[in-house]
C-alpha positions as CSV (number, residue, x, y, z in Angstrom):
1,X,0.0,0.0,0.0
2,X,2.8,2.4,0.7
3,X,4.5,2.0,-2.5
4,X,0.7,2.5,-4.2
5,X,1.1,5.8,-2.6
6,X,4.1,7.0,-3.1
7,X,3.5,6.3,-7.0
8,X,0.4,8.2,-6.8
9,X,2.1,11.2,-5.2
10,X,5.1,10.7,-7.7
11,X,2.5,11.0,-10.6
12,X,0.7,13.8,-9.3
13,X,3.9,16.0,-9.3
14,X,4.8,14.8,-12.3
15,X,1.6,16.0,-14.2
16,X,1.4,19.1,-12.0
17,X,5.2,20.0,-13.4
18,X,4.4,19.1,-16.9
19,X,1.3,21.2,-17.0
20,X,3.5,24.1,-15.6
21,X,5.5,23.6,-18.3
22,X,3.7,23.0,-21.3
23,X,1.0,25.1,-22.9
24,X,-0.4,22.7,-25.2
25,X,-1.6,19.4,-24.7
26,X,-3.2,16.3,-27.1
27,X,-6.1,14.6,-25.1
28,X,-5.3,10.6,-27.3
29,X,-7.1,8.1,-27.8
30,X,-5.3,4.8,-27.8
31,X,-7.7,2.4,-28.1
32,X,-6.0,-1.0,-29.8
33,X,-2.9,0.3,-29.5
34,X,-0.1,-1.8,-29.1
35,X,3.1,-1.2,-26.6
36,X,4.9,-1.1,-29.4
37,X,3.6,1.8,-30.8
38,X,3.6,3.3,-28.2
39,X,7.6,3.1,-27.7
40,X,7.8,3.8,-31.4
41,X,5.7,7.8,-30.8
42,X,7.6,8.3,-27.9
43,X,10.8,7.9,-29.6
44,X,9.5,10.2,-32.2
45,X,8.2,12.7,-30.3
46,X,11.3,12.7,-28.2
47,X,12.5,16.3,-27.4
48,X,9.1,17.5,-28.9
49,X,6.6,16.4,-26.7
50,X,6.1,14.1,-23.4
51,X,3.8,11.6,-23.8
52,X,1.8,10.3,-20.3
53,X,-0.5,8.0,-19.5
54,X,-2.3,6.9,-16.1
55,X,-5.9,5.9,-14.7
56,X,-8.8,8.2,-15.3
57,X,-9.7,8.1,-11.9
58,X,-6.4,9.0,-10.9
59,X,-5.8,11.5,-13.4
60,X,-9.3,13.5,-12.9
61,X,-8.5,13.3,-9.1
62,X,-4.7,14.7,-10.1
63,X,-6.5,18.2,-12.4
64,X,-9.2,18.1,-9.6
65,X,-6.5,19.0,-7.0
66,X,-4.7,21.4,-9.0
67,X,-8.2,23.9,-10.2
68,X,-7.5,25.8,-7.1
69,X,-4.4,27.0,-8.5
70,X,-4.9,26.0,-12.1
71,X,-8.4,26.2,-12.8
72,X,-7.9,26.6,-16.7
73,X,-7.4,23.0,-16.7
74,X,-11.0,21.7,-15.5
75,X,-11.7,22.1,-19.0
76,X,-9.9,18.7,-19.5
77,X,-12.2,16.7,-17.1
78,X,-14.6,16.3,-19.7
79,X,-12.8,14.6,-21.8
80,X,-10.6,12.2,-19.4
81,X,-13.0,8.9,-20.0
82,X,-12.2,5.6,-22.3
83,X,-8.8,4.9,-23.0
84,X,-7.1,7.9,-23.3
85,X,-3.4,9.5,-22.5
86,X,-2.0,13.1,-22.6
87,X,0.8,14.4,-24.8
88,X,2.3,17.5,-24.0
89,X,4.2,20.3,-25.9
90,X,5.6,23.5,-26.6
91,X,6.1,22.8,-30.1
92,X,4.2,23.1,-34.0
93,X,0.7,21.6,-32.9
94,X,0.4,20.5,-36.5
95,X,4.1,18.4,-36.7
96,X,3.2,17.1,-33.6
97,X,-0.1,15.8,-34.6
98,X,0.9,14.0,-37.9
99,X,3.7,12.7,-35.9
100,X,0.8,10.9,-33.2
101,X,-1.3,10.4,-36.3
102,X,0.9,9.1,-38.9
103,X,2.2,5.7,-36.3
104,X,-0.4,3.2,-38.0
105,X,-0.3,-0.7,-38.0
106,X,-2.5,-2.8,-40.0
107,X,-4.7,-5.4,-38.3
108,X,-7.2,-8.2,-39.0
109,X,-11.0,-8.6,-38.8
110,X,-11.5,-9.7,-34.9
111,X,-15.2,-10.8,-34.4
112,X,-17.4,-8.1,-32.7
113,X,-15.0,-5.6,-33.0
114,X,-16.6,-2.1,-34.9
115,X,-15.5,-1.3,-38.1
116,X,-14.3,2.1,-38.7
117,X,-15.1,2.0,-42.1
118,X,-16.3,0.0,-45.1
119,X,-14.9,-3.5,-45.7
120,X,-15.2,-4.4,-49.2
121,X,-14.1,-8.0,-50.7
122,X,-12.6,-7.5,-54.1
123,X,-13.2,-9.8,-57.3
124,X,-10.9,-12.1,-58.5
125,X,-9.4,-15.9,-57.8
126,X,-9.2,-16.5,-54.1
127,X,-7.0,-19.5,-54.4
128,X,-9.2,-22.0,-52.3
129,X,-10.7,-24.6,-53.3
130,X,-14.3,-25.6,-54.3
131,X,-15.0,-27.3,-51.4
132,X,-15.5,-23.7,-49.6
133,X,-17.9,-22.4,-52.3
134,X,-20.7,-22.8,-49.5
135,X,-19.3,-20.7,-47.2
136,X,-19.3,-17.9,-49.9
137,X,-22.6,-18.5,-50.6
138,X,-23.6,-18.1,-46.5
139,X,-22.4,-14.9,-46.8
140,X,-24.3,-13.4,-50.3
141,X,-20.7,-13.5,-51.7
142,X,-21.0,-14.3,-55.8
143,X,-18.5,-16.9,-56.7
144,X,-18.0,-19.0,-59.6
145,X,-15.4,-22.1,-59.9
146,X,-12.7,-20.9,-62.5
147,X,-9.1,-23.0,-63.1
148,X,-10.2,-25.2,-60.5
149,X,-10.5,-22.9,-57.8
150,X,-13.1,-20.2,-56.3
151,X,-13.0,-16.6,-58.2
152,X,-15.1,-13.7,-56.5
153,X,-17.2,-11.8,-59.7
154,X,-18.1,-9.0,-57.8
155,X,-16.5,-6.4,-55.5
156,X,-19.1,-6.9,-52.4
157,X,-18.9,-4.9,-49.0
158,X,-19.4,-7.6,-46.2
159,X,-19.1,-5.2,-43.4
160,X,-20.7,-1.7,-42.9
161,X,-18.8,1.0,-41.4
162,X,-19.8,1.8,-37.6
163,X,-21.2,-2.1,-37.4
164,X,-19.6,-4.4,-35.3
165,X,-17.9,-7.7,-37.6
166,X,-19.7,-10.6,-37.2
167,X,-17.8,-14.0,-37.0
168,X,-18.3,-15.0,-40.3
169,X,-17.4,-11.9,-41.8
170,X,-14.0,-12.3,-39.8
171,X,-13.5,-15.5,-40.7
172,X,-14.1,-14.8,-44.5
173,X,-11.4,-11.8,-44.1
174,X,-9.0,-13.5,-42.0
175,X,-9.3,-16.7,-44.9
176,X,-8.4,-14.2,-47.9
177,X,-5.6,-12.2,-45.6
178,X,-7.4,-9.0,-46.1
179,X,-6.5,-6.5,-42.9
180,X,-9.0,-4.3,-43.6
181,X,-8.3,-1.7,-40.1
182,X,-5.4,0.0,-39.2
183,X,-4.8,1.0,-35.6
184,X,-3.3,3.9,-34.2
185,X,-3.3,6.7,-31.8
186,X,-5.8,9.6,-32.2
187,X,-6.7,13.0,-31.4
188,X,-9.6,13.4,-29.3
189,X,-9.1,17.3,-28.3
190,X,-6.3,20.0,-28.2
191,X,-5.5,22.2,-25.4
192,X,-3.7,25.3,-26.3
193,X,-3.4,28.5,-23.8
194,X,-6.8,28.3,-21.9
195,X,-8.3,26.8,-24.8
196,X,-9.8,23.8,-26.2
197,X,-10.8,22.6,-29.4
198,X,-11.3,19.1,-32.4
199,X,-8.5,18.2,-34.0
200,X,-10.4,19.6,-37.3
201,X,-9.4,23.3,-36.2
202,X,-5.4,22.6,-36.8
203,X,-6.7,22.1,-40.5
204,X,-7.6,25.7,-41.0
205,X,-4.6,27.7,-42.8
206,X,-3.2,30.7,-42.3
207,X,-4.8,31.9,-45.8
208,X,-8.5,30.9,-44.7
209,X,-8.0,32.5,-41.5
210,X,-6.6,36.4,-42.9
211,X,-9.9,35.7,-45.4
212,X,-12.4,35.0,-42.5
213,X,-10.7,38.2,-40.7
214,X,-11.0,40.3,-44.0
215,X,-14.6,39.2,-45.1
216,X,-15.5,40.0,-41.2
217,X,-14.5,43.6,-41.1
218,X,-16.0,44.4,-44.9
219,X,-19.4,43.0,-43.4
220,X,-18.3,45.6,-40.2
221,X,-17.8,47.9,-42.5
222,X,-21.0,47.6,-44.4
223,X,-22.8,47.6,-41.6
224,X,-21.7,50.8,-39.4
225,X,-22.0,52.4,-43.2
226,X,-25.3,51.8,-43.7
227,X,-26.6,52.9,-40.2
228,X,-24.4,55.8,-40.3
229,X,-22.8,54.5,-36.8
230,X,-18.8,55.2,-37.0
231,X,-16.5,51.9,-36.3
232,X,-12.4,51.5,-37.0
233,X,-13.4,49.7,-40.0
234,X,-15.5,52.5,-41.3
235,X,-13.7,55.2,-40.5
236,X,-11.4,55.2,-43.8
237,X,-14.4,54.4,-46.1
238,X,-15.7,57.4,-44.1
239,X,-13.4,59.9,-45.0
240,X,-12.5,59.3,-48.0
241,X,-16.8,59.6,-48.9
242,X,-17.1,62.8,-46.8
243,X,-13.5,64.2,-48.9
244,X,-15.7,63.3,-52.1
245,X,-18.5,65.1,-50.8
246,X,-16.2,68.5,-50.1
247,X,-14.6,68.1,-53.7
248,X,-18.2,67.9,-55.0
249,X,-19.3,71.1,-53.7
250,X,-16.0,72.8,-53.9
251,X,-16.4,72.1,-58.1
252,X,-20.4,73.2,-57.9
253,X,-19.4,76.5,-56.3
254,X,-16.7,79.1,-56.4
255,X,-15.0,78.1,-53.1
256,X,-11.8,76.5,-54.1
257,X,-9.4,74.9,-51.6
258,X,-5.9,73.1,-52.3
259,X,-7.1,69.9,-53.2
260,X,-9.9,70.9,-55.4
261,X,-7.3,73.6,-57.6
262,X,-6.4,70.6,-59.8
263,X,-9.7,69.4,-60.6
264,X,-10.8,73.1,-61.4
265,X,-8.5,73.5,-63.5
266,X,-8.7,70.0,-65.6
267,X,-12.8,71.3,-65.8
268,X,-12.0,74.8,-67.3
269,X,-9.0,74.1,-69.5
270,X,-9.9,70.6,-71.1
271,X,-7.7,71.3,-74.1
272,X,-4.8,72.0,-72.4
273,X,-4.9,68.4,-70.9
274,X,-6.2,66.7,-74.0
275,X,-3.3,68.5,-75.5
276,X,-0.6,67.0,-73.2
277,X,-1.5,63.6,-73.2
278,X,-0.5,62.8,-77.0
279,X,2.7,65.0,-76.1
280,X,3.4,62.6,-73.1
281,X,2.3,59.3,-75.3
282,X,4.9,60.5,-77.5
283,X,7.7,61.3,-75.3
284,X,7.4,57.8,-74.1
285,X,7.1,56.2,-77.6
286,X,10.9,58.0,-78.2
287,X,12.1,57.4,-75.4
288,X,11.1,53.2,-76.3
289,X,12.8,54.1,-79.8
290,X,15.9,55.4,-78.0
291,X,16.2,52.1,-76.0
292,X,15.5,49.7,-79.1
293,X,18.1,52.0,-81.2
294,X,21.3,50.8,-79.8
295,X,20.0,47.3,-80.3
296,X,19.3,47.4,-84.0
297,X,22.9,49.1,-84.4
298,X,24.5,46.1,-82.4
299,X,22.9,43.7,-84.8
300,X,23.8,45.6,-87.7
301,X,27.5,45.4,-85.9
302,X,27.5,41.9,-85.6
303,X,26.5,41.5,-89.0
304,X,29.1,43.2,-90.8
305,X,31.4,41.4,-88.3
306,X,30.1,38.2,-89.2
307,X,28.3,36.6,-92.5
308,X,28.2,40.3,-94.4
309,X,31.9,39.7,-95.3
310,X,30.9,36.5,-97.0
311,X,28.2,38.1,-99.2
């Protein structure tokens, strides 16, 4: 009993210090995960992340006697139930999460287990022999007897995904050495600063992000516009209408200000501007010449240089 306790205590300061430390963690599920895998994501994740695991009832009971000095973590109580274990970092939430992610193994068809997504059985020769064709036929499975052995002639899905596999279903799959599952850790939630969110949120990139922020301020924008009630989006889109508004009445009456000289001038002396733009078009078409000159004269250098002496 006294070395029950002192483990307890030795895990409570552990994942007291490790939530000090951290400011994210990855609330995993490791349901049909094997030791191995394990020891294979903590070596990956090694000087990245700490990976622990422990009892629910021990672990709630650990957060439950920190929330009077850490009560941003009782968000995490929900969540500690099944089989589940903590990962903690400091690091790139989205490298850290393909690394947890990306540690798969295939596995067979066990009977009763749920199937976490379709199982199909594909056409084609089997390999056994006719004496099974029965079995096939059990299961709605098409065969026919081809080369003296059993050929599927359809692709046919044998197990639903979100149904549990039924022992005939597992024992067709396990006879064709189809692994139709793979097992691995997964993300239930993330904890980041105070915060927690699905996995799905790490997907978002930084593009879809600065266009949520930008579509969000023109609908601000809109808005405090069309109710005439100022905002820090508005206020540009403001002034600049209002300056419009002073030009306007500045060129419909004979008060003239700096900025409105220009545009009173361009009104009563049209030809002087109509004039200056086919000047300035064709200051910039000799200038073009100027630069394409010494070009032509190169060729014409290289050519005397080179076949004209020939002709």
């Amino acid at each position: 009993m006294g070395g029950t306790r002192d483990k307890k205590v030795e895990y409570f300061a552990k994942l007291r210090e490790l939530l000090e430390e951290y400011k994210s963690i990855f609330i995993v599920g490791v349901d049909n995960v094997s030791s191995q895998q394990m020891h294979e994501i903590r070596k990956s994740l090694r000087g990245e992340a700490t990976v622990l695991m422990g009892k629910n009832t021990m672990v709630r009971r650990a957060v439950r006697g920190l929330l009077a000095e850490l009560p941003q973590f009782e968000k995490l109580l929900p969540f500690v139930k099944g089989n589940v274990g903590f990962i903690f970092t400091n690091s790139d939430l989205k490298s850290i999460r393909e690394v947890i992610t990306s540690n798969v193994v295939a596995a067979p068809a066990k009977a009763g287990a749920v199937a976490p997504k379709d199982v199909w059985v594909p056409a084609g020769n089997t390999g056994m022999e006719p004496g099974k064709t029965s079995f096939f036929q059990a299961l709605g499975v098409p065969t026919k007897i081809a080369r003296g052995f059993i050929e599927i002639v359809n692709d046919v899905k044998v197990v639903e995904a979100n149904n549990k596999v039924g022992p005939s279903e597992a024992s067709l799959l396990n006879m064709l050495n189809i692994s139709p599952f793979t097992y691995g850790m997964t993300v239930v939630q993330v904890y980041d600063n105070g915060q927690i969110f699905p996995a799905s949120i790490l997907d978002i990139t930084d593009d879809e992000l600065v266009g949520h922020f930008v579509s969000a301020i023109n609908t601000i924008a809109s808005i405090s516009l069309a109710i005439g009630y100022p905002t820090l989006p508005s206020v540009g889109h403001s002034v600049v209408n209002n300056y419009k508004n002073v030009l306007a009445l500045s060129i419909a009456t004979d008060y003239t200000f700096e900025g409105s000289e220009a545009i009173k001038d361009r009104l009563a002396n049209p030809e002087a501007y109509a004039a200056a733009a086919p000047a300035a078009a064709a200051a910039s078409t000799d200038a073009a010449a100027e630069e394409a000159a010494p070009a032509e004269e190169e060729e014409e250098s290289d050519d005397d240089m080179g076949f004209g002496l020939f002709d």
